[in-house]
N, C-alpha and C positions, 0 to 999 in steps of 0.2 A: 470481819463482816458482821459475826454475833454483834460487839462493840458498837458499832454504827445504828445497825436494828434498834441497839437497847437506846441508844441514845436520841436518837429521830421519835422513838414510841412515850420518852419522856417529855423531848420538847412540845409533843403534840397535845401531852396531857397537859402540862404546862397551860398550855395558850386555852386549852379548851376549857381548864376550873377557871383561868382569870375572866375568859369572856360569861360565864355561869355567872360571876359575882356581879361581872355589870351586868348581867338581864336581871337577878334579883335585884341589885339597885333599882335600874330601871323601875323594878313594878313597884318600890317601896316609892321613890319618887315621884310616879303618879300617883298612887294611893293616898298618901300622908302632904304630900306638899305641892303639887300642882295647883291645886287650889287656893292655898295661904300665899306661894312666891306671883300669882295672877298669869306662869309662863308654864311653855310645855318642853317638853324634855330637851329637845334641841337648843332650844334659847336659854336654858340655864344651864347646861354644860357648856356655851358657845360663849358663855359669862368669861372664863374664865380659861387662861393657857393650864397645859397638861401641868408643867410645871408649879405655876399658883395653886391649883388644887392640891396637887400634894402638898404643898406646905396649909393650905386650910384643913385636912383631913390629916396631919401629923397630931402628933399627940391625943391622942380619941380623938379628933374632930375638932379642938376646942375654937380654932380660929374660924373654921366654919359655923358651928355655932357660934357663936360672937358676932359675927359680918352678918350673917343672916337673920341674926335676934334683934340687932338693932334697927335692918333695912325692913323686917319685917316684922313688927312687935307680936301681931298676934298669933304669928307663928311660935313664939319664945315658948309657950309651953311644950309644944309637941316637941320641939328643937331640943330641950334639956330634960324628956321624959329618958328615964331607963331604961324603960322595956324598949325604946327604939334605940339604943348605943349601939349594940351588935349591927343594927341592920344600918348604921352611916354608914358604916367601912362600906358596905354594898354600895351606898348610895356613892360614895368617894371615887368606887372602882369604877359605878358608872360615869361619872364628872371626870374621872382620867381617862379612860376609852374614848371618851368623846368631846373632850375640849378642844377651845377653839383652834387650837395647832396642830392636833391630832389626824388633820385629814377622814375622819370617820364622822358619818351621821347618824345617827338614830334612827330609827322607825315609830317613832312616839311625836313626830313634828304636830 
């Protein structure tokens, strides 16, 4: 029974730091690029299967930045700033939480 306890109290935390990094996303992706991609959260997570985004968001983000620098030029710089790398994976988590296969919607429509 201990066993079970520990194990339910882990999945729980589990699910509750991944859903944390998409609300951070979330707010990075209003913040920084609602404005530059001209869409609000729902329609650029809806961009793209849970699957696609993981491969955009693999390796730092690189393919993400790339698809996104080129569809959006003048986003390119905030896209390849440093001080924003840490916060893609957020942004990533949130694009996986809520892609278009995912069944889940945002609150940012």
């Amino acid at each position: 029974m201990k066993k079970l306890i520990t194990l339910l109290t882990a999945l729980a935390l589990t699910a509750s730091l991944a859903q944390a990094d998409a609300k951070a996303g979330q707010k990075v992706y209003l913040k920084s690029f609602k404005a530059k991609f001209g869409m609000n959260g729902t329609k650029f997570a809806a961009e793209h299967t849970v699957a696609e985004w993981e491969e955009l968001f693999a390796d730092n983000a690189k393919g993400f930045i790339k698809e996104y620098s080129e569809r959006f030029p003048t986003a390119s710089a905030v896209l390849s700033n440093q001080e924003l790398a840490q916060k893609l994976q957020d942004v990533g988590d949130f694009a996986k939480e809520y892609g278009s296969d995912s069944g889940n919607v945002p609150s940012c429509g």
